[in-house]
C-alpha positions, 0 to 999 in steps of 0.5 A, spaced: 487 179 968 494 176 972 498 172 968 501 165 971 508 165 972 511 158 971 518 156 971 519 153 964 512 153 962 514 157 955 520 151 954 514 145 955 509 148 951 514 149 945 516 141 946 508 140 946 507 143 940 513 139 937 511 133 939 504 134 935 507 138 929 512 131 929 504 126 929 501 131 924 507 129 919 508 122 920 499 122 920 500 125 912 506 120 910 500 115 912 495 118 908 500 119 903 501 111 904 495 108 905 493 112 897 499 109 894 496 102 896 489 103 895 491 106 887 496 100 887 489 095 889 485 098 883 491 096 878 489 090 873 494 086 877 496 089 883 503 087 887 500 084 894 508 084 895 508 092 894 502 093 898 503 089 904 510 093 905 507 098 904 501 097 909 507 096 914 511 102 913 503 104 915 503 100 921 510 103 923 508 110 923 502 110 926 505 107 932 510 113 931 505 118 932 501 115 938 507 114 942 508 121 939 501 123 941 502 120 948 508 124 950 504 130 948 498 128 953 503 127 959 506 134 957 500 137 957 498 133 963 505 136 966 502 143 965 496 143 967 498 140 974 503 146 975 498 150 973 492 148 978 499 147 983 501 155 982 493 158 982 489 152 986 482 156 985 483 156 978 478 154 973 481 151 967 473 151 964 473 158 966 480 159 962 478 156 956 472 159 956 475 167 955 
C-alpha cells in the first residue's frame, strides 16, 4: 500500500512514545506507594504521618503522569491532523482496521 511521508513524523511518534513510557513509570511508582501505605494501615499501630506523606507523593506523581498523558494526546492530536492534512481521503477507521 503507499506509505505516508510526513516530515518529522518519526521524531513525534518517538516523543509520543516517551511521554507514555515516562506515565507508565510514574503509574508503577504510585502503585508501589500506594501498597506501601495500604500494608502501613494493616500495622497494630500505623504511622498516619508516614502514611499521608506518602499519599502526597501519590498525589505528585499522578498529576505528573496526566500532564505527561496530556502531552502525549496533543502529540498524537498533532499527528493525526498532519495526517488527514497530507492524505485528506483517508480513513484512520479503515487504517486502524488492516
Amino acid at each position: 500500500e503507499d506509505g505516508i511521508e510526513i516530515d518529522g513524523l518519526d521524531a513525534k511518534v518517538d516523543q509520543f512514545s516517551d511521554y507514555i513510557l515516562a506515565a507508565e513509570e510514574l503509574q508503577e511508582q504510585v502503585e508501589s506507594l500506594l501498597s506501601e501505605a495500604k500494608d502501613m494501615r494493616t500495622d497494630e499501630e500505623p504511622d498516619r504521618e508516614a502514611i499521608n506523606e506518602i499519599l502526597a507523593k501519590v498525589k505528585v506523581l499522578t498529576k505528573d503522569a496526566e500532564e505527561q498523558l496530556k502531552k502525549a494526546h496533543r502529540i498524537l492530536v498533532s499527528i493525526v491532523k498532519e495526517i488527514k492534512a497530507t492524505q485528506p481521503s483517508i480513513s484512520l477507521d479503515t487504517v486502524a482496521d488492516e
